[in-house]
C-alpha positions as CSV (number, residue, x, y, z in Angstrom):
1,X,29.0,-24.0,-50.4
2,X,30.2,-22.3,-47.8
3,X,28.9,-18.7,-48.1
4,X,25.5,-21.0,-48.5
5,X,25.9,-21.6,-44.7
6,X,26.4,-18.2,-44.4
7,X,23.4,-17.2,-45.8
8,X,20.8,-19.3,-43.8
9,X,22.8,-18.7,-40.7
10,X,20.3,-15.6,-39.8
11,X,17.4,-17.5,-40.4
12,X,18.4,-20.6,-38.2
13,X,19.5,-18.1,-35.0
14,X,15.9,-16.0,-35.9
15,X,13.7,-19.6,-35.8
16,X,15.7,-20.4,-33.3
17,X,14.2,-18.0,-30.9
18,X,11.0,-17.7,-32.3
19,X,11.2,-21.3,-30.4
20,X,12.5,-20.3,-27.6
21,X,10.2,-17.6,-27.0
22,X,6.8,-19.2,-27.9
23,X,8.5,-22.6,-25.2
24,X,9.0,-20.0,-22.4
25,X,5.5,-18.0,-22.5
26,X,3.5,-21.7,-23.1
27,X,5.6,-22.6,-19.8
28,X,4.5,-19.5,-18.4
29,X,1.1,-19.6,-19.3
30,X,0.3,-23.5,-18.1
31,X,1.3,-22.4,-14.9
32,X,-0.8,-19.3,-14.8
33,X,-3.7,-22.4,-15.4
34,X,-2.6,-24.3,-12.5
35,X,-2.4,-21.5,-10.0
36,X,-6.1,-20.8,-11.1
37,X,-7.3,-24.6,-10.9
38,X,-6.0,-23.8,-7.1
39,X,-9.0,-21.6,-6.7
40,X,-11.7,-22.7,-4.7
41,X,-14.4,-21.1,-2.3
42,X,-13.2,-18.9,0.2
43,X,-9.5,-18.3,-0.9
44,X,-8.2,-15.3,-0.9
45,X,-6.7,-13.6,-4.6
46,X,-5.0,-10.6,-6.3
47,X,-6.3,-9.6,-9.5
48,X,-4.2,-8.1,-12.7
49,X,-5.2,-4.7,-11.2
50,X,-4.0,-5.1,-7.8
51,X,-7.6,-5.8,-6.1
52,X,-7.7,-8.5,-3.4
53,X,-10.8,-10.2,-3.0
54,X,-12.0,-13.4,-1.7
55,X,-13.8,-16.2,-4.1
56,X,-17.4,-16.2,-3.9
57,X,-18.1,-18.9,-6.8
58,X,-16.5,-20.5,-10.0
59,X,-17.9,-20.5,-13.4
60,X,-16.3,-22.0,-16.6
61,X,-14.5,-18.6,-17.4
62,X,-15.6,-16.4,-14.9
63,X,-15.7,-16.0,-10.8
64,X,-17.2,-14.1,-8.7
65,X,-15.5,-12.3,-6.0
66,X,-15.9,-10.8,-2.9
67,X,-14.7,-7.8,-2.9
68,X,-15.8,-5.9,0.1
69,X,-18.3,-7.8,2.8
70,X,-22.0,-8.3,0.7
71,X,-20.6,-7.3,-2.1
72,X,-19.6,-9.5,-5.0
73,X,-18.3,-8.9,-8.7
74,X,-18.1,-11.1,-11.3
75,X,-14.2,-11.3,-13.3
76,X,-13.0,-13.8,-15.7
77,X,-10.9,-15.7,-14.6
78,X,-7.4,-14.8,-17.1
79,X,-7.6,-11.7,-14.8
80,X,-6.5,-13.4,-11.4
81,X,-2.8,-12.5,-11.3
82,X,-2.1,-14.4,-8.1
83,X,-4.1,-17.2,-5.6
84,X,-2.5,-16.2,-2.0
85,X,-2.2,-18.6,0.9
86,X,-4.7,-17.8,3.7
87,X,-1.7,-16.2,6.1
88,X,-0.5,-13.9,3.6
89,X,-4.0,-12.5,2.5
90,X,-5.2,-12.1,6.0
91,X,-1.9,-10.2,6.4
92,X,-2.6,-8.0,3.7
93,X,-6.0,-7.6,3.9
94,X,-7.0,-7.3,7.3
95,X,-3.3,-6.4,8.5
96,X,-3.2,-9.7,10.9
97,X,0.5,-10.3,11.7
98,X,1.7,-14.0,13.5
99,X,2.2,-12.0,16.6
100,X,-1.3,-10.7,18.0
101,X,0.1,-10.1,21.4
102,X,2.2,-6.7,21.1
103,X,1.6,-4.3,23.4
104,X,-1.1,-1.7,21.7
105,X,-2.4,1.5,23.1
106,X,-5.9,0.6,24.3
107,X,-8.5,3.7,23.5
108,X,-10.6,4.6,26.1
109,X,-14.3,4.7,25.7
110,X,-15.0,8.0,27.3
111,X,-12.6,11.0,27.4
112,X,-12.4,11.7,30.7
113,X,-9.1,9.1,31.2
114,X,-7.6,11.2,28.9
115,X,-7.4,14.5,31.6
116,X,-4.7,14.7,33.7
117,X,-5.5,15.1,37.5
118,X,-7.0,18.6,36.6
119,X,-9.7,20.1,39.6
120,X,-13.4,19.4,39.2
121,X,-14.5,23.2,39.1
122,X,-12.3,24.6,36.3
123,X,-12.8,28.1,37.0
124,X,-10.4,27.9,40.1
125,X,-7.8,26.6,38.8
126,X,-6.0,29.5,37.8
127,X,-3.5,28.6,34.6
128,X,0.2,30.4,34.9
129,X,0.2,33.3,32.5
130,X,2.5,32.9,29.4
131,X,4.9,35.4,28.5
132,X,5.2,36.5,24.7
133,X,7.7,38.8,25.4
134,X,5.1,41.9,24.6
135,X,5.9,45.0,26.8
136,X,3.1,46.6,28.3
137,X,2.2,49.9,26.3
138,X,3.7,52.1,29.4
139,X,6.9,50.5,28.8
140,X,6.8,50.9,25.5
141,X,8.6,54.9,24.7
142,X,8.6,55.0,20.7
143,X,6.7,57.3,18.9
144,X,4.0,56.8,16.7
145,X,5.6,58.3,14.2
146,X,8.8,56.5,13.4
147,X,7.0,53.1,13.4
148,X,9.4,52.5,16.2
149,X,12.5,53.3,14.9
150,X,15.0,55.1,16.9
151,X,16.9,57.5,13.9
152,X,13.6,59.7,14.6
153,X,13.2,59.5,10.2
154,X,9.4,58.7,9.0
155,X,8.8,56.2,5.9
156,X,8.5,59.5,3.4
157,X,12.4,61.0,4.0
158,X,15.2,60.1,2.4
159,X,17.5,57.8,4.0
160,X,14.1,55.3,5.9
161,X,14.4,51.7,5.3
């Protein structure tokens, strides 16, 4: 009797979480159905692809999005992954924080707030020269010949680098 036991023991632990399986993903899935039935005009969604979008209209099985202003696609509805409160979407979407009053850089209209206090004839003001640490060609006493190089050999004898 006892090896018996033994016998249906695998079968009992295997239906066993068969069960537990098929509980979890009807859990899982009746709560996908009631974030969906929170849809309505106007909210703001993620789709299974990652797309955010704002609900345009709700069919039986499908809706229609917004997914760019004037333009509208039509999903079902298995493939909204996630309904989003109205803060968080506008947060993602249009990057609209809770603070709106932090100090931004304003940009200008025209460019001419962007010069600094330069003269109004350009030509006058005379730039200071940069130095690139060039020698002038009379200062310069290498020959042509050594490419430079001080040991007096050219690039054909033995011993050039």
């Amino acid at each position: 009797m006892n090896s018996s036991l033994l016998t249906f023991l695998p079968f009992v632990v295997l239906i066993g979480a068969m069960f537990l399986m098929t509980r979890s993903a009807k859990k899982k899935q009746q709560a996908a159905v009631s974030m969906r039935d929170q849809m309505g005009p106007g909210t703001g969604v993620r789709t299974i692809g990652g797309m955010y979008a704002t609900v345009k209209e709700i069919g039986d099985d499908t809706v229609t999005l917004e997914v760019a202003p004037g333009v509208h696609a039509i999903y079902a509805k298995n493939s909204i992954g996630a309904v989003l409160e109205d803060e968080e979407y506008n947060r993602i979407v249009h990057g609209a924080g809770d603070d709106l009053t932090i100090d931004t850089p304003v940009v200008p209209d025209d460019a001419s707030s962007l010069l600094k206090d330069e003269p109004a004839d350009a030509d006058q003001a005379e730039a200071p020269k940069l130095d690139l640490g060039k020698k002038d060609a009379s200062e310069d006493k290498t020959d042509d010949t050594t490419d430079g190089r001080t040991d007096g050999k050219t690039d054909g004898e033995a011993g050039a680098k």
